[in-house]
One Martini backbone bead per residue (centre of mass of N, CA, C, O) as a GRO file, in nm:
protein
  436
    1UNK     BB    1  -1.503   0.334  -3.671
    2UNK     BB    2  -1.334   0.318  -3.464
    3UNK     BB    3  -1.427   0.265  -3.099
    4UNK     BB    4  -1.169   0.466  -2.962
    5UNK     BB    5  -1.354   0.695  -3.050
    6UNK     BB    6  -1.418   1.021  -2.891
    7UNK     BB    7  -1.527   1.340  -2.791
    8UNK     BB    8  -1.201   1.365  -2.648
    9UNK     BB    9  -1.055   1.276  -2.914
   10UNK     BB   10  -0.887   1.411  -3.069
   11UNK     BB   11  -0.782   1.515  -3.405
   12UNK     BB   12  -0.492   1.574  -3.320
   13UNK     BB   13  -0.173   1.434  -3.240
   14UNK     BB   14   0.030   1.487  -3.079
   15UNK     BB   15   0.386   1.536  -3.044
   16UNK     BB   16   0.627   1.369  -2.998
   17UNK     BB   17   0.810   1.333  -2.700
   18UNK     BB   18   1.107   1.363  -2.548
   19UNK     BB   19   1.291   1.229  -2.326
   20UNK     BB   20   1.380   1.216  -2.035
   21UNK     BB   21   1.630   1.174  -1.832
   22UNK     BB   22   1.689   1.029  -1.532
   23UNK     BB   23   1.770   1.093  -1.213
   24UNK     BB   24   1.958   0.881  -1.058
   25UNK     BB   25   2.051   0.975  -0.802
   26UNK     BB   26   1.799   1.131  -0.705
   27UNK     BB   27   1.646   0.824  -0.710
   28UNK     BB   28   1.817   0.660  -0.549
   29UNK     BB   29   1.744   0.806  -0.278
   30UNK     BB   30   1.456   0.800  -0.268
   31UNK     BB   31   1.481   0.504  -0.224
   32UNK     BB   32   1.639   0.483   0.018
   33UNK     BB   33   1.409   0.625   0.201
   34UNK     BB   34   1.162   0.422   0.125
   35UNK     BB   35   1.314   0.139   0.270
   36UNK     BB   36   1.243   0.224   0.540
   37UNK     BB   37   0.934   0.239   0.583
   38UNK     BB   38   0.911  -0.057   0.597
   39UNK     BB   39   1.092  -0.203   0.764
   40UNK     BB   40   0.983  -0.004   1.024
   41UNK     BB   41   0.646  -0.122   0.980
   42UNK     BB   42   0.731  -0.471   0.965
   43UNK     BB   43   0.964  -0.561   1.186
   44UNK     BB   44   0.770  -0.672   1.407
   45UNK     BB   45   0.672  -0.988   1.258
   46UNK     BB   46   0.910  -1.189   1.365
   47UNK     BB   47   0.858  -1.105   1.712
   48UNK     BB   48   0.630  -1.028   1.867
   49UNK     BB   49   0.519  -1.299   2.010
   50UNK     BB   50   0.795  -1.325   2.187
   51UNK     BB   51   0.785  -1.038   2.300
   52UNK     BB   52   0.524  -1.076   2.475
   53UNK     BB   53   0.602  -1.316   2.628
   54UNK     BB   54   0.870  -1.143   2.767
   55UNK     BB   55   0.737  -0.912   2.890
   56UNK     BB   56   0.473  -1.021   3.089
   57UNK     BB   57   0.157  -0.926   2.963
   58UNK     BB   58  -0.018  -1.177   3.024
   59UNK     BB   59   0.079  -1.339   3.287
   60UNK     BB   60   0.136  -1.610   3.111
   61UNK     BB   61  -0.063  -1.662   2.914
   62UNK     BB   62  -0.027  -1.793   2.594
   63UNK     BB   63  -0.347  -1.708   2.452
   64UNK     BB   64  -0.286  -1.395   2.477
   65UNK     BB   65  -0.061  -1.298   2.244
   66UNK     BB   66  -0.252  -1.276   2.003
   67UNK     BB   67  -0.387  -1.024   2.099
   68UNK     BB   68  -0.147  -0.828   2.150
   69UNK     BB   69  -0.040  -0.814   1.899
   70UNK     BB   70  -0.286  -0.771   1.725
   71UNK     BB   71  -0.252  -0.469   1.841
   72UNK     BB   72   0.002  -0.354   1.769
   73UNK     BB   73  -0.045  -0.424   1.466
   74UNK     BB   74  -0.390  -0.428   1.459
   75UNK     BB   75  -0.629  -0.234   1.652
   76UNK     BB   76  -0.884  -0.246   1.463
   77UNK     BB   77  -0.925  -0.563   1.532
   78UNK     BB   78  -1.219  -0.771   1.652
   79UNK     BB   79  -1.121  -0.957   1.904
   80UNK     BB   80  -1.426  -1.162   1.916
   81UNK     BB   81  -1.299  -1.338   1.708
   82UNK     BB   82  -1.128  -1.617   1.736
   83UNK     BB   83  -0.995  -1.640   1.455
   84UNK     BB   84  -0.828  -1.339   1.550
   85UNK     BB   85  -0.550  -1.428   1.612
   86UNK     BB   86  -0.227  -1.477   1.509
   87UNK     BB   87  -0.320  -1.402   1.213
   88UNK     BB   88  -0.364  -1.090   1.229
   89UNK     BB   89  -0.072  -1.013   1.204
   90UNK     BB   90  -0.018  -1.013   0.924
   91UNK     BB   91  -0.124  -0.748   0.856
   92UNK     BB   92  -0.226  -0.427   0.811
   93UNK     BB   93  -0.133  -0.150   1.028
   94UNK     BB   94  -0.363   0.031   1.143
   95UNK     BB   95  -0.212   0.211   1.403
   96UNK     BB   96  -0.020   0.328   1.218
   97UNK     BB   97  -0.236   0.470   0.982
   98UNK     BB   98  -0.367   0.637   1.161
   99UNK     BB   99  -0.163   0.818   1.272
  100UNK     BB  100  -0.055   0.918   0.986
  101UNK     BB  101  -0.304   1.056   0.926
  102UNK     BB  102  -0.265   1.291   1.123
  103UNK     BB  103   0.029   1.420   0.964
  104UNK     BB  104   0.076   1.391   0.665
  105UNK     BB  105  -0.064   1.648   0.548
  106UNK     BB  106   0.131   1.823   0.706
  107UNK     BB  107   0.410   1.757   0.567
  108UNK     BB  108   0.341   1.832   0.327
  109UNK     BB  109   0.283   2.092   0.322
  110UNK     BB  110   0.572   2.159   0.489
  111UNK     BB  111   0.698   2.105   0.165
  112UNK     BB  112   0.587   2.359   0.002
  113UNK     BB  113   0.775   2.568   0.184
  114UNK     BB  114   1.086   2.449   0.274
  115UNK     BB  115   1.090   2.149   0.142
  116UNK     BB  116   1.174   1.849   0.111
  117UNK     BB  117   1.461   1.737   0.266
  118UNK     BB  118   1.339   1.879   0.563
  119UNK     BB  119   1.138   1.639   0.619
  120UNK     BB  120   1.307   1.366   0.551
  121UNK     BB  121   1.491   1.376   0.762
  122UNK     BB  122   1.270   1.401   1.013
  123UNK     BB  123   1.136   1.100   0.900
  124UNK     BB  124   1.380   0.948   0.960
  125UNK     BB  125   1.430   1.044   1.251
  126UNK     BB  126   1.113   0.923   1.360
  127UNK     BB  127   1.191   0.631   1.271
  128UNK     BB  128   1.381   0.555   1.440
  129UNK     BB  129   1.332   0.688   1.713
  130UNK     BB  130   1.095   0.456   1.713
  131UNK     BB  131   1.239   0.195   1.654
  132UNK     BB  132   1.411   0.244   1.956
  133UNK     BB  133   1.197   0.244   2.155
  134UNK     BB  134   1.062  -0.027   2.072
  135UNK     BB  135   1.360  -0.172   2.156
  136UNK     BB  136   1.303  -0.050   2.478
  137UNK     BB  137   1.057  -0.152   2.574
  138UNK     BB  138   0.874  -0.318   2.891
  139UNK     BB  139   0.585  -0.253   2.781
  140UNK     BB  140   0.290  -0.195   2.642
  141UNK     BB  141   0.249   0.089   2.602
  142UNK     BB  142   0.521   0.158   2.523
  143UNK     BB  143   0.469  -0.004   2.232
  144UNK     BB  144   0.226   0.159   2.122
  145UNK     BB  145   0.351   0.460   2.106
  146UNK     BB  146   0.597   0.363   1.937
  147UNK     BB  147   0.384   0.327   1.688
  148UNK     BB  148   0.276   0.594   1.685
  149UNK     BB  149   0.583   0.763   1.636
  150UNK     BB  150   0.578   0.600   1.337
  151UNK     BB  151   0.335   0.771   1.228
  152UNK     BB  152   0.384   1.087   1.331
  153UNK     BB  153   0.711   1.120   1.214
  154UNK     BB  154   0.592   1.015   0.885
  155UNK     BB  155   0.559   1.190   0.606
  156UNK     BB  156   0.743   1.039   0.316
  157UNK     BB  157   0.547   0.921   0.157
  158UNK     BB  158   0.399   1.228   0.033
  159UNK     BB  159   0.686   1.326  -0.037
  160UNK     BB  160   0.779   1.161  -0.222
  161UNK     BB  161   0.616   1.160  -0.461
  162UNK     BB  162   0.680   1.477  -0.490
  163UNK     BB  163   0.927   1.455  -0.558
  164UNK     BB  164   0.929   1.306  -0.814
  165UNK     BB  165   0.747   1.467  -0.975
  166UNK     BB  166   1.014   1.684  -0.951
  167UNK     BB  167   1.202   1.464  -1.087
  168UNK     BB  168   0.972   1.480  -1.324
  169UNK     BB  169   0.798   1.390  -1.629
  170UNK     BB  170   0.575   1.293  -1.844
  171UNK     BB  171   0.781   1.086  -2.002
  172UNK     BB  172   0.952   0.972  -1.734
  173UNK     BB  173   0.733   0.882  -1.481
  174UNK     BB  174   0.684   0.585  -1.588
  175UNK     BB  175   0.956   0.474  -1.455
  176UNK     BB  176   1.013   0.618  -1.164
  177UNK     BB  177   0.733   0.494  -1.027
  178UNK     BB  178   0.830   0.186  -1.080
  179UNK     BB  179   1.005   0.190  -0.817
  180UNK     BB  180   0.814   0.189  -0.563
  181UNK     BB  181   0.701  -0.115  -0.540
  182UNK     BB  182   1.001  -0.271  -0.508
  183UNK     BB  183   1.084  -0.084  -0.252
  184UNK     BB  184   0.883  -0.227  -0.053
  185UNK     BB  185   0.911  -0.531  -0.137
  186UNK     BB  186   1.233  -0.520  -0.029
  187UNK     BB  187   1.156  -0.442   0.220
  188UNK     BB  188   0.924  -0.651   0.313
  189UNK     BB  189   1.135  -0.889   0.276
  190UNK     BB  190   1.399  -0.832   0.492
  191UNK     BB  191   1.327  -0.922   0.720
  192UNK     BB  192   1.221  -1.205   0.788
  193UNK     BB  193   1.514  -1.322   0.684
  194UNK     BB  194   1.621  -1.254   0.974
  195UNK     BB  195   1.817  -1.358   1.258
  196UNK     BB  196   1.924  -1.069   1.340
  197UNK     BB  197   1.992  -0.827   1.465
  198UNK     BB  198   1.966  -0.451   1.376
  199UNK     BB  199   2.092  -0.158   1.267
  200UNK     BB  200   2.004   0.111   1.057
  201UNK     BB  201   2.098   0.332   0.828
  202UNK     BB  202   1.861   0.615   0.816
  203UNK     BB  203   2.097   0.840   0.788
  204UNK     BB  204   2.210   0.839   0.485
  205UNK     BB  205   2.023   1.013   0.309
  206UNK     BB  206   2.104   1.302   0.434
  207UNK     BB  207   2.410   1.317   0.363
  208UNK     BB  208   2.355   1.265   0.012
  209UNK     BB  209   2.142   1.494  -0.022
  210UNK     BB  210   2.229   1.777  -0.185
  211UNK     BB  211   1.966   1.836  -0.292
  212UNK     BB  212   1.656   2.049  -0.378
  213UNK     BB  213   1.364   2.098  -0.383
  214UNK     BB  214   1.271   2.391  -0.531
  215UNK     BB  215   1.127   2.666  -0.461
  216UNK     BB  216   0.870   2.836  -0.437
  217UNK     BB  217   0.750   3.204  -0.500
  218UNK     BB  218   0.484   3.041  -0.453
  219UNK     BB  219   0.273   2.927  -0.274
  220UNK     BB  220   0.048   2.738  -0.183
  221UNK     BB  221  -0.263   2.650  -0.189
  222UNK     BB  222  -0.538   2.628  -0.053
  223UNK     BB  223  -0.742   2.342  -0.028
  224UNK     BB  224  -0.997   2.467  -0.151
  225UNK     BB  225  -0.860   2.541  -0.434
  226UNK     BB  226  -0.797   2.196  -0.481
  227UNK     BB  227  -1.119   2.127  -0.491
  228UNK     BB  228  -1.129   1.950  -0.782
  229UNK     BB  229  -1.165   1.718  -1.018
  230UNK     BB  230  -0.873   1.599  -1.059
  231UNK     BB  231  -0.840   1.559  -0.719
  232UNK     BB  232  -1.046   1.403  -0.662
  233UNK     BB  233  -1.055   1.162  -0.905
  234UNK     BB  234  -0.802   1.045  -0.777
  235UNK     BB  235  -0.812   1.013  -0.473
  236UNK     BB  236  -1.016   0.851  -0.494
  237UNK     BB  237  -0.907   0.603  -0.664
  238UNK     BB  238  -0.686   0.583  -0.432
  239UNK     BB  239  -0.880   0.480  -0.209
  240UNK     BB  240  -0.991   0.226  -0.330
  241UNK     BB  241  -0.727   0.068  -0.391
  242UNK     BB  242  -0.632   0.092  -0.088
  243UNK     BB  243  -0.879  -0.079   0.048
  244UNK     BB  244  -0.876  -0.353  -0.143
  245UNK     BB  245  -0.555  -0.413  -0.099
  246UNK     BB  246  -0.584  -0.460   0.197
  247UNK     BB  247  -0.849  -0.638   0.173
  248UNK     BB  248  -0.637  -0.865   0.070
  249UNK     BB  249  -0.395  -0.871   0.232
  250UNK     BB  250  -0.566  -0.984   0.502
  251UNK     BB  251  -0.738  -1.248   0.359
  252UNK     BB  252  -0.474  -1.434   0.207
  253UNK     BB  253  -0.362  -1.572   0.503
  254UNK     BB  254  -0.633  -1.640   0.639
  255UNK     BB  255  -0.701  -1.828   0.361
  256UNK     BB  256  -0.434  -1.981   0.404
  257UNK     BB  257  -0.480  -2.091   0.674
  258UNK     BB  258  -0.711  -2.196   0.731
  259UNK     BB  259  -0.955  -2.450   0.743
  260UNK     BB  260  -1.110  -2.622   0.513
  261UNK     BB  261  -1.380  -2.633   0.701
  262UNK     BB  262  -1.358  -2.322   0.721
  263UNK     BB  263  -1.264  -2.188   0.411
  264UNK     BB  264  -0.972  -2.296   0.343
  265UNK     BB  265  -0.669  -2.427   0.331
  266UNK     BB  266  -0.441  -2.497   0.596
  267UNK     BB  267  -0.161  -2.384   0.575
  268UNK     BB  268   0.156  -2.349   0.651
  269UNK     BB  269   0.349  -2.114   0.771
  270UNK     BB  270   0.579  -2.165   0.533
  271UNK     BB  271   0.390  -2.171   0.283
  272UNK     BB  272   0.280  -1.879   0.286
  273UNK     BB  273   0.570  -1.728   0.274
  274UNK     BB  274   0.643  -1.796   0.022
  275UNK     BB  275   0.414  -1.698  -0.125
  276UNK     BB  276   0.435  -1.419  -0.038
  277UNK     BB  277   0.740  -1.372  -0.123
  278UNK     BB  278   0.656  -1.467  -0.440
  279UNK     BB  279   0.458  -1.217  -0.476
  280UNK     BB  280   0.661  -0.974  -0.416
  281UNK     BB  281   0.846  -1.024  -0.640
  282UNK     BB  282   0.672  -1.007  -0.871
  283UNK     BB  283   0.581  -0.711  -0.838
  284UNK     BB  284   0.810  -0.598  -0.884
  285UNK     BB  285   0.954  -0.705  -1.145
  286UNK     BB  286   0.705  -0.604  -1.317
  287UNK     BB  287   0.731  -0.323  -1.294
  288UNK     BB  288   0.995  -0.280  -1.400
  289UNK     BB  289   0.927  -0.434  -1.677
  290UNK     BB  290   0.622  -0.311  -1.770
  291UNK     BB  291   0.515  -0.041  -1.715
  292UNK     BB  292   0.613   0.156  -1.886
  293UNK     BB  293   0.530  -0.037  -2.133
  294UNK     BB  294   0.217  -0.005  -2.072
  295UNK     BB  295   0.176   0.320  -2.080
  296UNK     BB  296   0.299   0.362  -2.374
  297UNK     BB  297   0.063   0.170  -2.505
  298UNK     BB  298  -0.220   0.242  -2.298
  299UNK     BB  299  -0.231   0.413  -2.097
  300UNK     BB  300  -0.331   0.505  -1.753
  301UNK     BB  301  -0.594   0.425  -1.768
  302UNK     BB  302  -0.566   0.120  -1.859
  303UNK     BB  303  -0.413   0.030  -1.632
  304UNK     BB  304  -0.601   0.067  -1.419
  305UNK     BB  305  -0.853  -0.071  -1.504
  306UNK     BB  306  -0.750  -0.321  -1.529
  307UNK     BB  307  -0.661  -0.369  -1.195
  308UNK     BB  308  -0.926  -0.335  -1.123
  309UNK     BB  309  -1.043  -0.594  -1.255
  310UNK     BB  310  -0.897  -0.842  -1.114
  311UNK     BB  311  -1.090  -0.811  -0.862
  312UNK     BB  312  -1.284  -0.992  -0.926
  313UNK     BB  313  -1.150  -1.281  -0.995
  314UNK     BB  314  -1.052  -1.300  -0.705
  315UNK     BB  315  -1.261  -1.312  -0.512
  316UNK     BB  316  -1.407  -1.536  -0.736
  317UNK     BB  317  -1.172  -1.761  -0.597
  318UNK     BB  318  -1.204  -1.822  -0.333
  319UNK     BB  319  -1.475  -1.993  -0.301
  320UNK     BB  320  -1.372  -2.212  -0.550
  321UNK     BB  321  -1.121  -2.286  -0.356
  322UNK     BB  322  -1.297  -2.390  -0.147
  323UNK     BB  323  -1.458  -2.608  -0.238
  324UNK     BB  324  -1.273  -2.786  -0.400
  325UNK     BB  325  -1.090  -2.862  -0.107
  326UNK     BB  326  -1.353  -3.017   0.023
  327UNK     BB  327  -1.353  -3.234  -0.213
  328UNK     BB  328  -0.989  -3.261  -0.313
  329UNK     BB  329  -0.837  -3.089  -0.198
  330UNK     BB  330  -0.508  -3.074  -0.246
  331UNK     BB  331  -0.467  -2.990  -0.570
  332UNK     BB  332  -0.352  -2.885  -0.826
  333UNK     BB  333  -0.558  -2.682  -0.887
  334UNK     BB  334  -0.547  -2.504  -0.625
  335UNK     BB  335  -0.239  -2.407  -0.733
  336UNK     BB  336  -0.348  -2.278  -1.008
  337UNK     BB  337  -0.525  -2.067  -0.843
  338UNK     BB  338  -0.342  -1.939  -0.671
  339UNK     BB  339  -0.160  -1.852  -0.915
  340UNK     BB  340  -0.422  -1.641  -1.058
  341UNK     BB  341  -0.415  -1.475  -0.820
  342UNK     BB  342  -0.131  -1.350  -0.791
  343UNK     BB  343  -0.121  -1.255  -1.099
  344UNK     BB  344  -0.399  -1.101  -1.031
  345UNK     BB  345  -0.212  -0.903  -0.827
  346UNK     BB  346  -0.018  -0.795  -0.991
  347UNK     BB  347  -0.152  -0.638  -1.195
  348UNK     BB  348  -0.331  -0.453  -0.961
  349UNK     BB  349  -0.034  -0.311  -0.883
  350UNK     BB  350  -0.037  -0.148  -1.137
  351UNK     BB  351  -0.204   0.091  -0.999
  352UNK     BB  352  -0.080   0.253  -0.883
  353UNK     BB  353   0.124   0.410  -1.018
  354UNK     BB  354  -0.060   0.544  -1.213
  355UNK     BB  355  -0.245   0.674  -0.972
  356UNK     BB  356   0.018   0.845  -0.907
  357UNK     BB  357   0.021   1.028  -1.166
  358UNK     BB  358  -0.252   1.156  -1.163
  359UNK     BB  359  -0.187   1.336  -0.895
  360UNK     BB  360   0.043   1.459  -0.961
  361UNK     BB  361  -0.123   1.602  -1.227
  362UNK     BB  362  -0.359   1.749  -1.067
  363UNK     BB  363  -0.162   1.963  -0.946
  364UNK     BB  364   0.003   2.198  -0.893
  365UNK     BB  365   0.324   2.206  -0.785
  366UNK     BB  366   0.313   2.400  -0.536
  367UNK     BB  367   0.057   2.193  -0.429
  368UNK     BB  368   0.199   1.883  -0.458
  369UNK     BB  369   0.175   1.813  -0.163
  370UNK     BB  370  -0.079   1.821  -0.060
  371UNK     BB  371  -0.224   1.653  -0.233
  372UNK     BB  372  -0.057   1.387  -0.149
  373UNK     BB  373  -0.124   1.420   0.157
  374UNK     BB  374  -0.454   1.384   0.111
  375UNK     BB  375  -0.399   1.106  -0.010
  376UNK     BB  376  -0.263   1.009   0.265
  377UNK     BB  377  -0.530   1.059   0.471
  378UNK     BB  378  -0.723   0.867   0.337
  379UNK     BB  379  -0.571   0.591   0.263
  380UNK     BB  380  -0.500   0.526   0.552
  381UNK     BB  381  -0.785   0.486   0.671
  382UNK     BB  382  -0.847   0.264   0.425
  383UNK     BB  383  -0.642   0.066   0.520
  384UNK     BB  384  -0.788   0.049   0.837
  385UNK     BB  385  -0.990  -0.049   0.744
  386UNK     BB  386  -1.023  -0.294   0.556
  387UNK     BB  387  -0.896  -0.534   0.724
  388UNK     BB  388  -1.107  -0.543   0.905
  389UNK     BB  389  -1.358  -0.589   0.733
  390UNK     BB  390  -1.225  -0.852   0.603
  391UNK     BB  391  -1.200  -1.027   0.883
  392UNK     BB  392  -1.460  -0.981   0.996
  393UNK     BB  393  -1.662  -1.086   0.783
  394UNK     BB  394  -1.545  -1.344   0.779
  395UNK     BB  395  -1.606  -1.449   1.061
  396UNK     BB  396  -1.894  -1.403   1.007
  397UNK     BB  397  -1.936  -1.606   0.757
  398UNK     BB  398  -1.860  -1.870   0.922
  399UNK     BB  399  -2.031  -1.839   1.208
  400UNK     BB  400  -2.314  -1.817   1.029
  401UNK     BB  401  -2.301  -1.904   0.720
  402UNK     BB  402  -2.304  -1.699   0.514
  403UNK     BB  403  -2.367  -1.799   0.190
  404UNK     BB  404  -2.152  -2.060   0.326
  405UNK     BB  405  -1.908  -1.855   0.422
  406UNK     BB  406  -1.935  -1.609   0.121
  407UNK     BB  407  -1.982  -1.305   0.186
  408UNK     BB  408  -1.722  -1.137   0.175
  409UNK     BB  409  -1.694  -1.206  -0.153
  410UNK     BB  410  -1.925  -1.055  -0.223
  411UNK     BB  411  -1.866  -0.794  -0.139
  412UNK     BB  412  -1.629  -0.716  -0.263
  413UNK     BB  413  -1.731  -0.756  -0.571
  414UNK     BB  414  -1.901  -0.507  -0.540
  415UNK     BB  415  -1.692  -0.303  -0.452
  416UNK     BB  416  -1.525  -0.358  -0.724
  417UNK     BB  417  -1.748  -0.236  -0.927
  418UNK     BB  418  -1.730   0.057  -0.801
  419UNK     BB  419  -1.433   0.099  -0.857
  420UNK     BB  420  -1.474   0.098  -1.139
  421UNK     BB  421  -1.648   0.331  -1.211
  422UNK     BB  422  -1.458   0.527  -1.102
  423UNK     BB  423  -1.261   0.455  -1.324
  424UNK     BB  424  -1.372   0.563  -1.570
  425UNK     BB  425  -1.373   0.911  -1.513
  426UNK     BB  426  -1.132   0.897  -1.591
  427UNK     BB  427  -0.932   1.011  -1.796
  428UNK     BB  428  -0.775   0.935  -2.100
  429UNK     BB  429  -0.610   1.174  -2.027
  430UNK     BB  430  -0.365   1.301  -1.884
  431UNK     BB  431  -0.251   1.584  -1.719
  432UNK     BB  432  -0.091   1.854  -1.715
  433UNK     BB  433   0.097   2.036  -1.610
  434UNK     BB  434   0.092   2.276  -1.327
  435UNK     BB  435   0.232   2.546  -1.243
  436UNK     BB  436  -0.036   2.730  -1.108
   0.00000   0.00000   0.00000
């Protein structure tokens, strides 16, 4: 008897469904849509050191720059560890997601009832609004605020989402989700590259979406009648991987910046950004070209499985390479190793999507929304939390020598166990789509 047979596996295997064909415009519009909101939440990553220094907030001191920026981007890192200063802004932003989070669920829920497109409109316009607020701003707390503003007027994130949903079905979904995660990769890669400021049209996909998610004629469901065992298991298991991701991106240029007596690679910052912007390319490549053949071929539960696999030997590669480092330096092994890090960081990335269809289909369409919104506003907050304690961790783990001072990397491999048994808990099959 195959191996893959168990309880659940059906009897007779359902007849093949005929693929619908994706509505390409307006799937274009939505990423168009999409493609501002990295955009707008990284555009300060090439200049923000520069801004606080320009601004007198530090007083002259240019010590304290780093802290400052720190602040802005990531308010959430314990600036108590002297190693989390100018380094510590690499990471995602912590200030961004914790605002986002307190009304994310607030607007999906409000586009279960509008409709998508006012919704986006708005989300649009708070974008653009928060982010010349903050280049025009002359104070910190000036900064600070429109940095709040750029996560509470942005519900987006949880809208587009549900929009997807609502121009897909099961046959073509993992087509079209495999192009969120490439549309993030190219707004976050394309700030970098800028040598002059730009004003964004990030109004003009309001002018050409000219259709809108039909309303529907029963409301959405209350909250508490959500609270079933589908979107539990979707939305834990989504929390779990934006956890591991956000702590695996804010670990990753830290360990790539230190020098190597004190666990790290030493790397200058010119090549930690190639590598980084060569693992953003390959994420978004690789979703394009291979996630819906690896879905239709092996099943969302087993690409989502395999992905958070790969957290286990990224995590016990870090001090593989940081031992390596201290006795041979860099030396070939060393970018061989950074490259299988990379690789299976890639694979990694391809759960998200997976991921995205469990909850898509785990909601009636009509609280579609609603569902959305509540796990981007639990993903929020576990993405706030996540760098703060895997750079917290490390500095721990450095200053005090804890287990050689790769504690962190133990901590973490043990949490990637946990989220593999909750990805265990998905079904084999995703569920069918459920009118009401």
């Amino acid at each position: 008897m195959p191996s893959d047979i168990n309880e659940e596996t059906a009897l007779l295997r359902p007849p093949q469904r005929k693929r619908t064909p994706l509505p390409k415009l307006q799937l274009s519009i939505i990423m168009l849509i999409q493609i501002c909101a990295p955009i707008a939440s990284q555009s300060i990553y090439p200049y923000i050191n520069q801004l606080v220094s320009e601004l007198d907030i530090t007083g002259g001191d240019e010590k304290k720059v780093g802290y400052y920026a720190c602040v802005l981007s990531a308010l959430a890192f314990d600036v108590s560890f002297p190693l989390l200063t100018a380094e510590s802004w690499l990471s995602v932003e912590s200030l961004f997601f914790l605002t986002q989070s307190m009304t994310v669920l607030q607007w999906s829920r409000a586009s279960d009832y509008v409709g998508r497109k006012p919704i986006l409109m708005i989300g649009l316009f708070g974008t653009a609004t928060s982010v010349l607020c903050f280049g025009l701003s002359r104070t910190f707390w000036a900064l600070v605020v429109s940095r709040c503003l750029c996560g509470l007027l942005n519900g987006n994130v949880g809208v587009m989402k549900s929009a997807m949903g609502d121009l897909t079905d099961r046959t073509n979904r993992a087509e079209g989700f495999a192009y969120l995660p490439i549309v993030w990769a190219i707004g976050a890669s394309t700030i970098p590259g800028q040598n002059k400021p730009h004003i964004l049209a990030e109004g003009e996909g309001d002018r050409t979406l000219q259709t809108d998610i039909p309303r529907r004629r029963s409301g959405p469901r209350p909250l508490r009648e959500l609270l079933i065992f589908p979107v539990i298991i979707s939305v834990s298991n989504y929390v779990a991987l934006g956890f591991l991701d956000t702590s695996l991106r804010a670990l990753l240029p830290l360990f790539l910046a230190m020098p190597i007596e004190i666990g790290g690679l030493g790397l200058s910052p010119p090549k930690i950004g190639l590598i980084l912007s060569a693992y953003g390319l390959a994420i978004g490549l690789f979703q394009v070209l291979f996630f819906a053949r690896m879905v239709h071929r092996f099943g969302e539960k087993r690409v989502f499985f395999n992905g958070i696999i790969t957290c286990l030997p990224i995590f016990a590669l870090f001090p593989i390479m940081s031992m390596i480092a201290r006795h041979f330096g860099l030396s070939f092994i060393i970018w061989a190793l950074v490259g299988c890090v990379l690789a299976l960081g890639t694979l990694m990335d391809t759960s998200f999507a997976a991921i995205f269809m469990f909850v898509t289909a785990s909601a009636p369409k009509s609280s579609r929304g609603s569902v959305n919104g509540m796990s981007q506003t639990l993903v929020a907050l576990a993405r706030a939390i996540g760098p703060a304690m895997s750079t917290s961790l490390f500095s721990l783990s450095v200053q005090h020598n804890l287990l050689g001072g790769y504690m962190v990397y133990l901590v973490f491999f043990v949490l990637s166990g946990f989220a593999l048994i909750l990805a265990g808990r998905l079904p084999d099959e995703i569920w069918d789509d459920v009118d009401e």
